[in-house]
C-alpha positions in Angstrom: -0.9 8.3 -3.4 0.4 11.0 -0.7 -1.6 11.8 3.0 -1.0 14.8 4.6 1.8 15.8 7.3 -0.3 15.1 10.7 0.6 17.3 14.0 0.0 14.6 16.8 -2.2 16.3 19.3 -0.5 14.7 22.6 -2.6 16.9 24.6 -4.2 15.5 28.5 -7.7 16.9 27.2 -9.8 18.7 24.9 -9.6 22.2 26.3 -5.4 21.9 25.8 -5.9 21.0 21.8 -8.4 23.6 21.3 -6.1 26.6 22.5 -3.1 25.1 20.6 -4.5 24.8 17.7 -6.5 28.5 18.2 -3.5 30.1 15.7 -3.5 27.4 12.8 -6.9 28.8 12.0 -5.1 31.9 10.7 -3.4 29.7 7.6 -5.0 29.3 4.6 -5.8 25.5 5.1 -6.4 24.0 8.4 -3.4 21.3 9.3 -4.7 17.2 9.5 -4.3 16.5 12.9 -3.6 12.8 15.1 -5.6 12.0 17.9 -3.7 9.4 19.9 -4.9 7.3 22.9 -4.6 9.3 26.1 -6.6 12.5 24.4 -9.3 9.9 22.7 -9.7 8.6 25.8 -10.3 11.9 28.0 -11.7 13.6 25.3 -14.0 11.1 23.8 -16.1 11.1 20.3 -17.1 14.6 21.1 -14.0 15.9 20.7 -13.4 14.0 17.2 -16.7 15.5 15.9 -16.0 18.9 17.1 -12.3 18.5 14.8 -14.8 17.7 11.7 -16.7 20.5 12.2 -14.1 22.8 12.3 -12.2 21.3 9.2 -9.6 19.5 10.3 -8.5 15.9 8.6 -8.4 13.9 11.4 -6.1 10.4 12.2 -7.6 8.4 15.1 -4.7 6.8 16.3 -6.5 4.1 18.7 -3.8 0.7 17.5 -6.6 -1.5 17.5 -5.7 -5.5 18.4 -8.4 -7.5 19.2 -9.8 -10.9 18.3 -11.4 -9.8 14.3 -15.3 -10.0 15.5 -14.6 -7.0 17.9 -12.1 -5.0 15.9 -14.3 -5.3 13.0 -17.3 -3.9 15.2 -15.5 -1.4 16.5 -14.1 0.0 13.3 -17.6 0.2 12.2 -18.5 2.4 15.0 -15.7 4.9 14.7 -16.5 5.3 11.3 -19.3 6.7 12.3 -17.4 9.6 13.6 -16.5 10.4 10.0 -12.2 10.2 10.3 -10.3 9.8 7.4 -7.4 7.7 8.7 -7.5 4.7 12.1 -4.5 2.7 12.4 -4.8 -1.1 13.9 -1.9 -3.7 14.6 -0.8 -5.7 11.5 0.2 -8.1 14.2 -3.3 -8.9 14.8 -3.4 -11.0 11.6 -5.5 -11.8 8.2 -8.2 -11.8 9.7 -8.4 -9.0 11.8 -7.0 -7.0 9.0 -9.8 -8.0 6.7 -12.3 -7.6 9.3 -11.1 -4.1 9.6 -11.1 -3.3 5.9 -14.4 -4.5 6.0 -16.4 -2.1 8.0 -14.1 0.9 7.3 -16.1 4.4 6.8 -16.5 4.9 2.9 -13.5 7.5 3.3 -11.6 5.8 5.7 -8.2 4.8 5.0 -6.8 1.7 7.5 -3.7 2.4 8.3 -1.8 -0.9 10.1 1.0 -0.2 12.9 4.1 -2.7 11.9 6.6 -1.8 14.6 6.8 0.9 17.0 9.3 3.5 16.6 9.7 3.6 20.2 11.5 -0.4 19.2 15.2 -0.7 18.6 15.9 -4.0 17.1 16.7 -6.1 20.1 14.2 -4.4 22.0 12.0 -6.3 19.1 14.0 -9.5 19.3 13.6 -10.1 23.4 10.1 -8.9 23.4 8.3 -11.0 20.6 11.0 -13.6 20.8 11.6 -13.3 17.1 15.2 -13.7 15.6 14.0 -11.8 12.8 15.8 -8.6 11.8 13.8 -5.4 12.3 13.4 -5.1 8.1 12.3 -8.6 7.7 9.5 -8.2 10.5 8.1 -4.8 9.2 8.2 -6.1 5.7 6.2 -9.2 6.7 3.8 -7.0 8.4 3.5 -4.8 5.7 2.9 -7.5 3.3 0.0 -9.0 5.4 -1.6 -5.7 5.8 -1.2 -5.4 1.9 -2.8 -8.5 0.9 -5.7 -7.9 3.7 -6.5 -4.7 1.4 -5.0 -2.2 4.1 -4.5 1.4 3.0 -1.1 1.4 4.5 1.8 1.5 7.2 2.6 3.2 10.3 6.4 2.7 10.6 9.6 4.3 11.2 11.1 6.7 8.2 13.8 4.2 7.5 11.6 1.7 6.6 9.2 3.3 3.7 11.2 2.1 0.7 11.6 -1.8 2.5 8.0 -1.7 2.7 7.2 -0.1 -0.9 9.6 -2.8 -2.4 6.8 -5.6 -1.1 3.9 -3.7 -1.9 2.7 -1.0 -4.3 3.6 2.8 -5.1 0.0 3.9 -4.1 0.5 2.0 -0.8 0.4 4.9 2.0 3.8 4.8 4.2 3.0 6.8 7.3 6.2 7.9 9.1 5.9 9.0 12.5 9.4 9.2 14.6 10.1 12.9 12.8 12.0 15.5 14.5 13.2 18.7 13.1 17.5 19.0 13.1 18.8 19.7 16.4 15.1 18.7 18.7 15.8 16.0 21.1 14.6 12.0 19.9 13.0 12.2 23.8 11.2 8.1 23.8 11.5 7.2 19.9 14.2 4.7 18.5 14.6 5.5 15.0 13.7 8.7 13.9 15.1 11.2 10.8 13.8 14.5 9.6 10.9 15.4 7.4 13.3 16.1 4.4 15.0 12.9 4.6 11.8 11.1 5.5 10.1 12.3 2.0 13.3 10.8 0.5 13.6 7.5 2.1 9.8 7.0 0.5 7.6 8.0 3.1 3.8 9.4 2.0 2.6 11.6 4.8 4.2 12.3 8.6 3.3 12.3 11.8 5.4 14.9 13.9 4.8 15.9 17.2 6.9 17.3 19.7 8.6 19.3 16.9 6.2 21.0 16.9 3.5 21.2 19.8 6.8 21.8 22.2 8.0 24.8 19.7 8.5 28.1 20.6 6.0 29.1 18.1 4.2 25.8 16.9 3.1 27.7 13.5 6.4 28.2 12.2 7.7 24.6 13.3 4.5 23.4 11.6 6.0 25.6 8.6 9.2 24.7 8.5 8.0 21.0 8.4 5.9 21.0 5.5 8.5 23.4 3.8 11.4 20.3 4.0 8.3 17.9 3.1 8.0 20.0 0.1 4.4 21.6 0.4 4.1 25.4 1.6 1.5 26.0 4.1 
């Protein structure tokens, strides 16, 4: 199982998404695109629905953690906005997990955050208090998430084949923390290229600033799915 490469739309509001995505429109397939927090929340549902209209895959990136009564509930309403991926916190547990799964749109895939890129190791260790090693607390997540009947990860690109090895080949392993050679790694910890990301045993990206920051965000979105192995 494969999911698209998602350009992250870190945009302050609606009006800034629109105009950069005004030249994909020209390709012959419209890019999947992630909506994170800070655009969700200025943009609202009307922007989603807007996205779906115009033909765009869309990845509501809200990291939902909540007791399971009130995530479950309010996967149930974002389904209603008819996106295809929403990631929530493996952390969260079984049973948040599961309540998640549970009221997931008919072509909604759960996607469960294990750690965030933005995490070096001991930045992990001193925060959660864990002497775990980075590997052995993503593949623990990723193994809960697994067994909750989660559609996959969110994790950094070094971590895709330690999560595979505990779960399944069809098990989605979203890889965010991708820069093209030579852009700066700006707030993320661990972070490789597409090319090497696609090797490692990642299923679909998430890349950003590679290419909403690009001289001319086309080609960068180009030159990413051409290392990822798909033309666009």
């Amino acid at each position: 199982m494969t999911a698209p490469v998602f350009i992250a739309l870190d945009f302050p509001d609606a009006a800034s998404a629109q105009a950069f995505l005004v030249p994909f429109r020209d390709l012959p397939e419209q890019p999947a695109v992630k909506v994170g927090m800070e655009l969700f929340y200025a943009a609202g549902p009307a922007f989603v629905r807007e996205l779906r209209q115009q033909g765009f895959t869309v990845f509501l990136d809200l990291k939902l953690y909540d007791i399971p009564n009130t995530v479950g509930h309010a996967v149930a309403r974002l389904a209603q906005l008819d996106v295809q991926y929403l990631t929530i916190h493996a952390a969260g547990g079984t049973k948040m997990l599961q309540q998640a799964v549970a009221n997931k749109g008919a072509d909604m895939k759960i996607l469960a955050v294990t750690q965030l890129t933005s995490f070096s190791e001991a930045d992990m260790q001193a925060t959660q208090q864990t002497p775990l090693s980075m590997a052995d607390s993503v593949q623990h997540l990723a193994k809960l998430a697994y067994a909750a009947g989660v559609d996959g990860t969110i994790s950094a690109p070094g971590e895709a084949a330690l999560i595979q090895a505990v779960t399944a080949d069809d098990f989605l392993r979203i890889t965010p923390g991708i820069r093209l050679a030579g852009d700066a790694a700006d707030d993320q910890a661990r972070i490789t290229t597409p090319k090497v990301a696609r090797q490692s045993g990642a299923t679909g990206l998430v890349v950003g600033r590679s290419i909403t920051k690009a001289h001319t965000p086309v080609a960068a979105y180009q030159r990413v799915m051409a290392e990822w192995g798909n033309e666009a």
